[in-house]
Structure formats: C-alpha cells, structure tokens
C-alpha positions as CSV (number, residue, x, y, z in Angstrom):
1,X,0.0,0.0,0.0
2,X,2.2,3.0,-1.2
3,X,-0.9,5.1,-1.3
4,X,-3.2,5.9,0.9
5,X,-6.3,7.6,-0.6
6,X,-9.6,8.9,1.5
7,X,-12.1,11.6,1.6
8,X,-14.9,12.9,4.2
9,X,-17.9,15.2,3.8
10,X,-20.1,17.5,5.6
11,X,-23.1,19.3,4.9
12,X,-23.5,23.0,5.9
13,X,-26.2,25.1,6.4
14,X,-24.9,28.0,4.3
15,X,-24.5,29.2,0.7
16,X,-21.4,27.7,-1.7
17,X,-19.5,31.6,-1.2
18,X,-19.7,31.7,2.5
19,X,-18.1,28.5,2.7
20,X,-15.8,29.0,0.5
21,X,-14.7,32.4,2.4
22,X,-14.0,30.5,5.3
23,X,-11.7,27.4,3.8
24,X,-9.4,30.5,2.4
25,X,-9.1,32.2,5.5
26,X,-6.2,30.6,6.5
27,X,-4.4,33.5,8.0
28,X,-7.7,33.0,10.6
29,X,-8.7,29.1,10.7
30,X,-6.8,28.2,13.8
31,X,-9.3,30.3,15.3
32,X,-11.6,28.0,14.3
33,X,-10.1,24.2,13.6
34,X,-9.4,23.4,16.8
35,X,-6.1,21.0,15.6
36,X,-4.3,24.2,13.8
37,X,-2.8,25.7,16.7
38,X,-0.1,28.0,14.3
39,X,-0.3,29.0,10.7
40,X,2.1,31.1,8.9
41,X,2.1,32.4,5.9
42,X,4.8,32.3,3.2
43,X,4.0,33.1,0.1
44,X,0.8,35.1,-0.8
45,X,0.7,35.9,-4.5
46,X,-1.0,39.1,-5.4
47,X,-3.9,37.7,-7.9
48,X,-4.4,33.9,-7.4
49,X,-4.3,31.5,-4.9
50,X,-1.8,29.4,-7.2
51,X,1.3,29.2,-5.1
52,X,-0.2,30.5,-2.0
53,X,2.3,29.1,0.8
54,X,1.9,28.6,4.5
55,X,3.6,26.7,7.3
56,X,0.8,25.1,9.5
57,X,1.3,24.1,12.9
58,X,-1.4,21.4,14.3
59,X,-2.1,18.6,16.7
60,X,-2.3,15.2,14.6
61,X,-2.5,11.7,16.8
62,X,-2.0,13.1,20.1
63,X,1.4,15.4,18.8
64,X,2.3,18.3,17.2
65,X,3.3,18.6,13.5
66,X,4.3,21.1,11.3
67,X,4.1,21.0,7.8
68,X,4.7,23.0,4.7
69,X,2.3,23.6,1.9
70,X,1.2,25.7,-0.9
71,X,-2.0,25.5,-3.2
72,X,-1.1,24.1,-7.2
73,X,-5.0,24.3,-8.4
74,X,-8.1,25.8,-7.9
75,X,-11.7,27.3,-9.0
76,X,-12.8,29.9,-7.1
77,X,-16.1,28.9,-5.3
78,X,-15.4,25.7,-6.2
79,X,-12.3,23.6,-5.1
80,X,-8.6,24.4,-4.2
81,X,-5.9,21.5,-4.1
82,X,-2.8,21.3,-1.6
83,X,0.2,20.0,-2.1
84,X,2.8,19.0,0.7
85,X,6.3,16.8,1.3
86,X,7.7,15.5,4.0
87,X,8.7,12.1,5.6
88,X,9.5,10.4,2.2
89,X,6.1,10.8,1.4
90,X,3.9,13.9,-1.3
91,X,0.5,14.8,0.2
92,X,-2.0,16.0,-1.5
93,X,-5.8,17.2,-0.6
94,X,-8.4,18.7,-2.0
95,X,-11.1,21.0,-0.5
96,X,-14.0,21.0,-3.0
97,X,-17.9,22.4,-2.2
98,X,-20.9,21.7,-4.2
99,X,-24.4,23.6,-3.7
100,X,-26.7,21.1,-2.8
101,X,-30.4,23.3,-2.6
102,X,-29.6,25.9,-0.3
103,X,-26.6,24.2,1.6
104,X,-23.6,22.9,0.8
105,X,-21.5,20.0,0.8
106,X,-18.0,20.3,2.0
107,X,-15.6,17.6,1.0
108,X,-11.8,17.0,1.8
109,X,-10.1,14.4,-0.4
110,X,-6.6,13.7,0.9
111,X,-3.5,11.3,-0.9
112,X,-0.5,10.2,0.8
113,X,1.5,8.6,-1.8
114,X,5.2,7.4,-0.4
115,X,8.5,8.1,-1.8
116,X,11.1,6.5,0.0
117,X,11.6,2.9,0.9
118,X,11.5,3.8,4.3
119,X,7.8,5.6,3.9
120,X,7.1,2.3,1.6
121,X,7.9,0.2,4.6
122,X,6.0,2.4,7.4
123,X,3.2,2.3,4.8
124,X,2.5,-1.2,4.2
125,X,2.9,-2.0,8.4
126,X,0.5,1.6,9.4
127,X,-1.5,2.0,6.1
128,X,-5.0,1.2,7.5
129,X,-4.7,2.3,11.6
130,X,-3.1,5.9,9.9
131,X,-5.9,5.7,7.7
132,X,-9.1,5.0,9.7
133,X,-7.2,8.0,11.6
134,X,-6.4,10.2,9.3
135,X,-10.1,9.9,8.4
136,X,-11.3,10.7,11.9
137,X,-8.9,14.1,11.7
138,X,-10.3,15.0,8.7
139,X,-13.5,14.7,9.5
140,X,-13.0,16.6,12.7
141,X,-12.0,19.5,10.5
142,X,-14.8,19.7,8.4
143,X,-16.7,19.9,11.3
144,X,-15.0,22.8,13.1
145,X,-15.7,24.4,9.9
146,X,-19.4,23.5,9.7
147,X,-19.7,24.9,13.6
148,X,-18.0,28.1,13.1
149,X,-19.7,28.9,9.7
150,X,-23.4,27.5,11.4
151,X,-22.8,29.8,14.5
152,X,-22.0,33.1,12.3
C-alpha cells in the first residue's frame, strides 16, 4: 500500500461563497479548527491562490506537527488542491464544495503517496490504523468548519 487515498464530507447550512470564504481564511482558521494551533504564511501571490504558501502548525495523533504547503489548483467557489512533502512521502488534498439546494456540501479528499523505501515500509505495516485516523482528523475539521460557519 504506497498510497493511501480517503475523503470525508459535511453538509453546511450555508451558501457555496460563505463556505468557500472560510476554507481561504487561513491567515484566521486556527481560530476556528481546533487541531491548527499555528499558521504562517509564506508566500501570498497578489492575484491567485496558485502558489499560495503557509507553514501550519497542528495537533495530529496526540502530537504536534508542522508542515509546509502551498496551493497548485483551484476554481474559485469551487475547489482548491494542496500540495505538501515530507517524511519520504507527497500529500496531496483537496477542499472542494458543491451547492446542494440551499446548503452545501463540504468535501476534503486527501493522498499520501510514499517516496522512499522507508515511507514504503512504514506504509505497508500503518497504512489502514493511519488511515481509519487520518479519516477521523479529517472529518474533525470539516466539522470545526461547519460549527464556526453555522454559529456566524
């Protein structure tokens, strides 16, 4: 199992724009997803979120992480995709809403593909506790999302 592939939904009580005002707010989500407890920002490019940069700071599986990433796709209002390398291993998720009536459905997609034998290795012996986890996280997310934006 070299990659590990997942993805989680929620559905939110507001409009396709708020949401998506919220999911690129990251100089202000740690306010509210409760695992981000630091995000800086490294590279903001003046017109496009293409190769918008940040170093995130949260608790995953009891420690803290930190991680590098940067945006290599998006439609405005509709998805953006991440992009991130560390461990051996290139991470990849996807935020992606869809108007369903007069809510919407928020869906994180996430890809863990290893790299070096060692990942390979950590992979194969992990792969489905890290991913019945990784799931759980995910999902936890979303739902810090769904609270703030419902409460607003």
């Amino acid at each position: 199992m070299d990659i590990m592939e997942l993805s989680v939904s929620v559905e939110i009580n507001k409009p396709r724009e708020e949401v998506w005002k919220a999911i690129v707010d990251f100089e202000n989500c740690s306010n509210y997803i409760e695992s981000i407890t630091d995000l800086q920002v490294l590279e903001k490019p003046a017109d496009t979120l293409i190769g918008f940069k940040w170093k995130e700071t949260r608790v995953l599986f009891g420690k803290e992480a930190t991680e590098t990433m940067w945006i290599t796709d998006y439609v405005e209002n509709e998805y953006y995709q991440t992009r991130a390398e560390s461990h051996g291993s290139i991470y990849k998720s996807w935020l992606s809403i869809e108007q369903v009536g007069d809510k919407s459905q928020l869906t994180m997609s996430f890809e863990g593909q290893a790299q070096s034998f060692f990942a390979k290795v950590f992979s194969v012996l992990m792969g489905s506790m890290m991913k019945g986890s990784m799931k759980k996280a995910l999902l936890k997310d979303l739902n810090d999302i769904k609270g703030y934006l419902e409460s607003k």
